[in-house]
C-alpha positions as a Markdown table, in Angstrom:
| # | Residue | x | y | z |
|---|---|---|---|---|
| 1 | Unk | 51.6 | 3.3 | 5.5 |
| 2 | Unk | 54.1 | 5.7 | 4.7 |
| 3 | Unk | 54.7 | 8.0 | 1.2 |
| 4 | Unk | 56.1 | 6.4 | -1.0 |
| 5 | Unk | 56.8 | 6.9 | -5.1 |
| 6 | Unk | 53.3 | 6.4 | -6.9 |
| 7 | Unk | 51.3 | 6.8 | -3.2 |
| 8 | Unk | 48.6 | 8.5 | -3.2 |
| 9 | Unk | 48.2 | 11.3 | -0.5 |
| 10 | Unk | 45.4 | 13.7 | 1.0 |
| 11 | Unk | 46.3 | 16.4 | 3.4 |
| 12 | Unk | 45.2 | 19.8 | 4.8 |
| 13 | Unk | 47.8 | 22.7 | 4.5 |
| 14 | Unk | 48.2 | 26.7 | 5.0 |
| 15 | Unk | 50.8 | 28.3 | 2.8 |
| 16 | Unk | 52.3 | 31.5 | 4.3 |
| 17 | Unk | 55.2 | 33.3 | 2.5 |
| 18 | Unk | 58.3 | 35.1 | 4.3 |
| 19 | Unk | 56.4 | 38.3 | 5.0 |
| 20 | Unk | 53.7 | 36.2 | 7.2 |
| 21 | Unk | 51.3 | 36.5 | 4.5 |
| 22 | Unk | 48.8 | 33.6 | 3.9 |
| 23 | Unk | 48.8 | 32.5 | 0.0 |
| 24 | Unk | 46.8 | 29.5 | 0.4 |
| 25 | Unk | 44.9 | 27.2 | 2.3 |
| 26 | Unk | 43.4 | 23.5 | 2.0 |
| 27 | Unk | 40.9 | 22.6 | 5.1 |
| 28 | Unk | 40.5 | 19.1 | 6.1 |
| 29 | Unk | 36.9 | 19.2 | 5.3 |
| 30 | Unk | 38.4 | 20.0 | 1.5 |
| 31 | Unk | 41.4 | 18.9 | 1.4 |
| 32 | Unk | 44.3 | 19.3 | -1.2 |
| 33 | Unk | 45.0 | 15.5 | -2.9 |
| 34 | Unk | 47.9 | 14.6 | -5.4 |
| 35 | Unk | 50.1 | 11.3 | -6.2 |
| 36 | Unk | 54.1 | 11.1 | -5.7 |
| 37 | Unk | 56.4 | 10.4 | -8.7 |
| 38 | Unk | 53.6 | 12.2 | -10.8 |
| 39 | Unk | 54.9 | 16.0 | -10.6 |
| 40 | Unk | 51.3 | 17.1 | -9.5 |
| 41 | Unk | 53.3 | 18.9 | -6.8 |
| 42 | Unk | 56.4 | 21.7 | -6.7 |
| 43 | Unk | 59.3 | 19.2 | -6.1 |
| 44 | Unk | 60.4 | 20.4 | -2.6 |
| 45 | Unk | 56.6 | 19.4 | -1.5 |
| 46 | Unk | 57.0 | 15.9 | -2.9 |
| 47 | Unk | 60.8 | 15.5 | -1.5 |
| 48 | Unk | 59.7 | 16.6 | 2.1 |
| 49 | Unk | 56.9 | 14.7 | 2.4 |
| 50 | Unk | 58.2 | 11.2 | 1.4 |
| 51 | Unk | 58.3 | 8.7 | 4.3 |
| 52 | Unk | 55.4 | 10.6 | 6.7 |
| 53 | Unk | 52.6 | 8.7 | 7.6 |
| 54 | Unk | 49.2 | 9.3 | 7.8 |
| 55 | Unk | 48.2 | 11.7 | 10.8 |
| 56 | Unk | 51.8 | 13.7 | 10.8 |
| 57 | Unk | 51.6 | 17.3 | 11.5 |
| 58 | Unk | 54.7 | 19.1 | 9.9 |
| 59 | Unk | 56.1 | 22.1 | 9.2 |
| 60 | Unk | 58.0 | 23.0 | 6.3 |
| 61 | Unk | 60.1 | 25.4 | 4.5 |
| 62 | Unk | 60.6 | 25.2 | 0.7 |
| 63 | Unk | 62.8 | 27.4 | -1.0 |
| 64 | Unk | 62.9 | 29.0 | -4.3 |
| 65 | Unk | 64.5 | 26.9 | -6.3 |
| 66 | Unk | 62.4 | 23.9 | -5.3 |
| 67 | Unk | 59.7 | 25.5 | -5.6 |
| 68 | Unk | 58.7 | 27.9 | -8.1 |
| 69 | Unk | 62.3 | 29.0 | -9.0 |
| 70 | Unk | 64.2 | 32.6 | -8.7 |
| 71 | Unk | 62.6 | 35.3 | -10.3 |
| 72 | Unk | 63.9 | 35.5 | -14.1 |
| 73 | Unk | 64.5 | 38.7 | -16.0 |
| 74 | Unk | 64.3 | 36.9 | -19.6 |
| 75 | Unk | 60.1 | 36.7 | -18.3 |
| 76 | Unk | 59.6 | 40.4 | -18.1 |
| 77 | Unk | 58.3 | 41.4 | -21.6 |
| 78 | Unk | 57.3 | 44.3 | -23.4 |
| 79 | Unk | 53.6 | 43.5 | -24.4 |
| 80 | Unk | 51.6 | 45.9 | -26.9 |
| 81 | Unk | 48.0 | 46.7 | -25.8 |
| 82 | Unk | 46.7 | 45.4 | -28.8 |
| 83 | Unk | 47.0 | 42.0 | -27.2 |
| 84 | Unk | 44.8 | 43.3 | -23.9 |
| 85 | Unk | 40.7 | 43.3 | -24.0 |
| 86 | Unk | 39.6 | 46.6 | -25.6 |
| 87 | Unk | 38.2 | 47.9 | -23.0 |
| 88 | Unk | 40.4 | 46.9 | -20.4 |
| 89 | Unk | 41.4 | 49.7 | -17.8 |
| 90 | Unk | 45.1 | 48.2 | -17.2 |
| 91 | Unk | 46.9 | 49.7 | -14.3 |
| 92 | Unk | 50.1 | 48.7 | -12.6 |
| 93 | Unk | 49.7 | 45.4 | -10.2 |
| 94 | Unk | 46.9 | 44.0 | -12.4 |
| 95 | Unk | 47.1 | 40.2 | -12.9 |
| 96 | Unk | 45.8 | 39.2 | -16.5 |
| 97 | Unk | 45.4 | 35.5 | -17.3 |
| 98 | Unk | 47.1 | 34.9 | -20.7 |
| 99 | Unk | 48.2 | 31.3 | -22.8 |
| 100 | Unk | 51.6 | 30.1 | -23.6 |
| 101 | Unk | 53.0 | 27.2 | -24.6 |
| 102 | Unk | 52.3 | 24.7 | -22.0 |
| 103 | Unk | 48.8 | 26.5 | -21.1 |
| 104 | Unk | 47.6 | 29.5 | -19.1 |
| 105 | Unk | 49.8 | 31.6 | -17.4 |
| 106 | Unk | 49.3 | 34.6 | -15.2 |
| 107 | Unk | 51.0 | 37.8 | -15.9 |
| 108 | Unk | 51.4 | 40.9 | -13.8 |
| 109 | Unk | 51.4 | 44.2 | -14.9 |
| 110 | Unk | 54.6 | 46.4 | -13.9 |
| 111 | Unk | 54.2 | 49.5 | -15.8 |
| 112 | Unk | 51.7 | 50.7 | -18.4 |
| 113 | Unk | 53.5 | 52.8 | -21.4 |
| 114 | Unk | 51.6 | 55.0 | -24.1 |
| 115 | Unk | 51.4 | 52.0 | -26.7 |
| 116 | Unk | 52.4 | 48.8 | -24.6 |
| 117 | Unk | 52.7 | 46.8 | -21.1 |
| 118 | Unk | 55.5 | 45.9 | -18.9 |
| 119 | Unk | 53.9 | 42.4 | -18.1 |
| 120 | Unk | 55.7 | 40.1 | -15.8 |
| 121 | Unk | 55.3 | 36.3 | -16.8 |
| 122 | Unk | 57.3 | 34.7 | -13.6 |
| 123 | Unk | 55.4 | 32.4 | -12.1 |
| 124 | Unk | 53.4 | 35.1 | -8.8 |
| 125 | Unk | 55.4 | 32.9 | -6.2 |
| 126 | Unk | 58.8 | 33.0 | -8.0 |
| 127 | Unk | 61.4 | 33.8 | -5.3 |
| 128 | Unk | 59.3 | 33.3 | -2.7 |
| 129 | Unk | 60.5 | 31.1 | 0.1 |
| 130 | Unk | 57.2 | 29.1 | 1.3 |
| 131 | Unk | 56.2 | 27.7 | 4.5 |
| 132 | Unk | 54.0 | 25.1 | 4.5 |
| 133 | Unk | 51.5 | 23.9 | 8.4 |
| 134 | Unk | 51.1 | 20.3 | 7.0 |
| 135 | Unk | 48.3 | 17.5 | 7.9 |
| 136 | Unk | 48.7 | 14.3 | 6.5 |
| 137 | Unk | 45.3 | 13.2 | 6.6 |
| 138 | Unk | 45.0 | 10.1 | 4.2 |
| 139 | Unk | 47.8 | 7.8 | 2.6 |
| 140 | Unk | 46.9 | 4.7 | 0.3 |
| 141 | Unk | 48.9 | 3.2 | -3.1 |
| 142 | Unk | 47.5 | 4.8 | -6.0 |
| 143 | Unk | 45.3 | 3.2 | -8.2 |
| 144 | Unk | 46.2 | 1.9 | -11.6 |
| 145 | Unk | 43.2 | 4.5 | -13.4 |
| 146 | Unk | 44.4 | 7.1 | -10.6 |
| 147 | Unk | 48.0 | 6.7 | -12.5 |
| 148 | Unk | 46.7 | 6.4 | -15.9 |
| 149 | Unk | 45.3 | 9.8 | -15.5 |
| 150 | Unk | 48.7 | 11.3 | -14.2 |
| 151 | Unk | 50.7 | 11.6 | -17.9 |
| 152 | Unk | 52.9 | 14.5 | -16.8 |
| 153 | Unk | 53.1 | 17.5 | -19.8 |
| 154 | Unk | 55.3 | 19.2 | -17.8 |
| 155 | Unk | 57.1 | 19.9 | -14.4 |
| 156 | Unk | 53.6 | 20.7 | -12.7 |
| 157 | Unk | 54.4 | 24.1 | -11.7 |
| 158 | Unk | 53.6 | 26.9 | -14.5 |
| 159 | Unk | 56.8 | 27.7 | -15.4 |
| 160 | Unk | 57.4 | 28.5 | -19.1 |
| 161 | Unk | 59.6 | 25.6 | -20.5 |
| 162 | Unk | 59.1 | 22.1 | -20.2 |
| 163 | Unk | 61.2 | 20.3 | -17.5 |
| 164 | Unk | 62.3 | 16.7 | -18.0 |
| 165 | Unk | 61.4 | 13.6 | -15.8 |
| 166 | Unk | 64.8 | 12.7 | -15.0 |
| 167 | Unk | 65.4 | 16.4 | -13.9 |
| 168 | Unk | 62.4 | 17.4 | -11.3 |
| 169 | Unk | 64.5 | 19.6 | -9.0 |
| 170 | Unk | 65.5 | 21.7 | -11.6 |
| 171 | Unk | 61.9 | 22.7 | -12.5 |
| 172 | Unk | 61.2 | 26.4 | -12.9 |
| 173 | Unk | 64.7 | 27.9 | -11.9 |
């Protein structure tokens, strides 16, 4: 069987960025599952995947803006340090978990002033080109209560504004 729209799909992975570094990993023995059409995955995933069958072994190279989008200036915001823990130490490269409107976010800390924070909301992977060492292990239709339990709320990748169905590839950028 090969992907299809509403398939769903199991597969093992490594996710390395430009630099060579390793940002994530899925093992067969606990692997990484999600259903096409359903924006459980960053669009350029979905789109590269479609028509591989079960056993491929692929490499591939997603870019930015199918991915988690360019880095955007508009997300780097001056935060006061009333809105940090009390008794937080905060220092430069710290990641903070914090919740916007579509959920929690991750922000990074940039630069700590007297009285507030330079926190960056971009998503950590914005502008990062991604390479993806892909396994298909397991391809089968979806269920009906596998699909019933996919509403999207939103383009599946963190970003801070709600992308529309018709308009997946634009997600995040």
């Amino acid at each position: 069987m090969k992907i299809a729209d509403k398939t769903h799909v199991t597969l093992a992975y490594s996710l390395t960025i430009d630099s060579g570094e390793e940002i994530d990993r899925a093992e067969i023995d606990e692997p990484f599952s999600f259903i096409t059409g359903t924006m459980q995955v960053i669009p350029g995933m979905e789109r590269q995947v479609m028509n591989l069958e079960e056993g491929a072994v692929v490499q591939i190279q997603i870019e930015p803006e199918e991915a988690y989008g360019q880095t955007q200036d508009n997300l780097i915001k001056e935060v006061p340090k009333t809105q940090f823990p009390e008794d937080a130490e905060i220092k430069p490269n710290m990641a903070f978990q914090a919740t916007g409107p579509n959920g929690p976010m991750t922000m990074l800390v940039r630069e700590v002033k007297e009285d507030t924070v330079i926190a960056d909301f971009n998503h950590p992977l914005a502008g990062e080109r991604l390479h993806f060492d892909i396994k298909i292990i397991k391809v089968r239709e979806a269920t009906e209560e596998e699909l019933q339990k996919t509403t999207s709320t939103g383009c599946g990748c963190e970003c801070s504004e709600d992308c529309s169905t018709e308009d997946k590839g634009s997600c995040c950028s």
